[in-house]
N, C-alpha and C positions, 0 to 999 in steps of 0.2 A: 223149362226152356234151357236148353243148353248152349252155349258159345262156344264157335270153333274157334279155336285159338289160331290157326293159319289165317284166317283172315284177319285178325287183328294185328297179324304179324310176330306171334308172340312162339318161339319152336323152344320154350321150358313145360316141363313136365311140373304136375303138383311138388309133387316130393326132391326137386331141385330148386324150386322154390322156397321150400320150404329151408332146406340145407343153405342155398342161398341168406337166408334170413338169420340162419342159425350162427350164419359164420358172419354177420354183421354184427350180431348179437356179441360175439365174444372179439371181436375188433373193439368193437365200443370199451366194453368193460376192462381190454386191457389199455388201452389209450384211457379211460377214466384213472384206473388205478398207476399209471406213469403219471400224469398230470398229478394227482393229489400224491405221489411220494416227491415229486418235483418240487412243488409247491412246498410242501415239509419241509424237505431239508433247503429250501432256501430259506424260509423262516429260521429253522436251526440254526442254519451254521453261524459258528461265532463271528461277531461283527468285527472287524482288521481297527485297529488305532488310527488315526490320521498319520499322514507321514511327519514328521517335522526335521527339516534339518537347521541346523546351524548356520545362522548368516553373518557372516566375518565384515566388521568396517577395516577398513582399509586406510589409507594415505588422505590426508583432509588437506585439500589445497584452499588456497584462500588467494581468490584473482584481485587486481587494480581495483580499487575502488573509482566509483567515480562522484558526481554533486548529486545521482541519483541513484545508485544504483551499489549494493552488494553483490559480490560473485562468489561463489562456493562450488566445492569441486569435491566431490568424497565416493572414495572407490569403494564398492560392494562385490564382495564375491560371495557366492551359494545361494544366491536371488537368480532359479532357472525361469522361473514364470516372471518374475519381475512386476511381483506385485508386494514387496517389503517395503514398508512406514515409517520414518521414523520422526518421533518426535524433538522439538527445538523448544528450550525453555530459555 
């Protein structure tokens, strides 16, 4: 039994079908072979240091005190994220 391919709506021929397939074929494998050199050299590459810079104390004020309360006042520079710590003993 043989199928007309116009009524199925289908106007490829075998053998462009096939070429069709063939050029999926080497799509694949070269989108396979980008991905896995991809994936390599991101594994590879040397991993960068953290950054660190230098955080400079600055001018340490010291407000009125009051019957409750100390005031402190101390200027920071090179704190761009403004997430530096500092410890009080």
């Amino acid at each position: 039994m043989r199928i007309n391919s116009a009524f199925l709506g289908a106007t490829t021929r075998p053998h462009e079908v096939e070429a069709e397939m063939d050029t999926r074929k080497r799509a694949a494998s070269i989108l396979s072979l980008v991905l896995y050199f991809l994936a390599f050299n991101a594994h590879a590459a040397p991993q960068k240091a953290p950054e660190t810079r230098a955080v400079k104390a600055g001018e340490f004020l010291v407000d009125p005190p009051t019957l409750i309360n100390l005031g402190f006042e101390w200027a920071i520079s090179g704190d761009d994220n403004r997430n530096a710590k500092v410890d009080v003993s």
